[in-house]
C-alpha positions, 0 to 999 in steps of 0.5 A: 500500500505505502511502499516507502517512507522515511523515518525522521531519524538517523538512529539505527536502533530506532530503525531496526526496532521500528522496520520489524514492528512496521512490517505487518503494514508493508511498509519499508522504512528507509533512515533519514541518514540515507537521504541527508536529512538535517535534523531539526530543532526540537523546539516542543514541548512534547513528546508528540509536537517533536514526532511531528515536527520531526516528520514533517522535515523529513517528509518535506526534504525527502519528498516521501510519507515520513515517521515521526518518532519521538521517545524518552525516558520518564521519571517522576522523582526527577520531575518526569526529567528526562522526558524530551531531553533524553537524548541529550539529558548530559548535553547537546553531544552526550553518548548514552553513557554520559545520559545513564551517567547522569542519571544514576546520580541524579537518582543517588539517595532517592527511594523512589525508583519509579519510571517508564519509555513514552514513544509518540509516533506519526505518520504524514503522507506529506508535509501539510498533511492535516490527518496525521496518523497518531499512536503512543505507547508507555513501558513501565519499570524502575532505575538500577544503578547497575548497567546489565545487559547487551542488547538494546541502546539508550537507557536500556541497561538502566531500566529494569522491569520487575515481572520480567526480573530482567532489564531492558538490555537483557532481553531478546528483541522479539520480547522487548518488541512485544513490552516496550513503549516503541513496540506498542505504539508501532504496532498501533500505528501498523494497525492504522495504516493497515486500515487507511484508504490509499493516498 
C-alpha cells in the first residue's frame, strides 16, 4: 500500500526496532541518514509536537510519507526529567553513557525508583498533511544503578522491569518488541495504516 517512507531519524536502533514492528503494514522504512536529512530543532514541548515536527522535515526534504518518532525516558522523582531531553539529558553531544551517567546520580539517595519509555509516533503522507496518523505507547519499570545487559541502546541497561526480573538490555528483541513503549505504539500505528484508504 505505502511502499516507502522515511523515518525522521538517523538512529539505527530506532530503525531496526521500528522496520520489524512496521512490517505487518508493508511498509519499508528507509533512515533519514540515507537521504541527508538535517535534523531539526526540537523546539516542543512534547513528546508528540517533536514526532511531528520531526516528520514533517523529513517528509518535506525527502519528498516521501515520513515517521515521526519521538521517545524518552520518564521519571517522576526527577520531575518526569528526562522526558524530551533524553537524548541529550548530559548535553547537546552526550553518548548514552554520559545520559545513564547522569542519571544514576541524579537518582543517588532517592527511594523512589519509579519510571517508564513514552514513544509518540506519526505518520504524514506529506508535509501539510492535516490527518496525521497518531499512536503512543508507555513501558513501565524502575532505575538500577547497575548497567546489565547487551542488547538494546539508550537507557536500556538502566531500566529494569520487575515481572520480567530482567532489564531492558537483557532481553531478546522479539520480547522487548512485544513490552516496550516503541513496540506498542508501532504496532498501533501498523494497525492504522493497515486500515487507511490509499493516498
Amino acid at each position: 500500500m505505502r511502499a516507502r517512507a522515511v523515518l525522521a531519524s538517523a538512529n539505527a536502533g530506532k530503525l531496526r526496532e521500528l522496520a520489524s514492528l512496521l512490517a505487518p503494514a508493508a511498509v519499508e522504512l528507509r533512515s533519514a541518514a540515507d537521504f541527508d536529512v538535517p535534523t531539526p530543532e526540537e523546539t516542543g514541548r512534547t513528546f508528540l509536537e517533536n514526532a511531528l515536527l520531526k516528520a514533517r522535515n523529513a517528509s518535506s526534504v525527502t519528498g516521501l510519507p515520513a515517521i515521526g518518532d519521538d521517545s524518552g525516558l520518564v521519571v517522576p522523582a526527577l520531575g518526569g526529567a528526562p522526558g524530551i531531553y533524553s537524548a541529550r539529558f548530559a548535553g547537546p553531544d552526550a553518548s548514552a553513557a554520559d545520559n545513564n551517567a547522569k542519571l544514576v546520580a541524579a537518582l543517588d539517595g532517592v527511594a523512589d525508583r519509579r519510571a517508564h519509555f513514552y514513544c509518540a509516533l506519526v505518520f504524514l503522507e506529506r508535509p501539510d498533511d492535516p490527518v496525521p496518523l497518531i499512536a503512543t505507547g508507555a513501558w513501565h519499570g524502575e532505575i538500577v544503578d547497575r548497567p546489565r545487559g547487551g542488547h538494546g541502546f539508550g537507557y536500556d541497561p538502566h531500566f529494569f522491569v520487575p515481572e520480567l526480573k530482567a532489564t531492558a538490555a537483557e532481553l531478546a528483541p522479539e520480547v522487548k518488541n512485544a513490552r516496550s513503549h516503541r513496540g506498542l505504539a508501532a504496532r498501533a500505528l501498523a494497525s492504522q495504516l493497515a486500515e487507511a484508504p490509499g493516498p
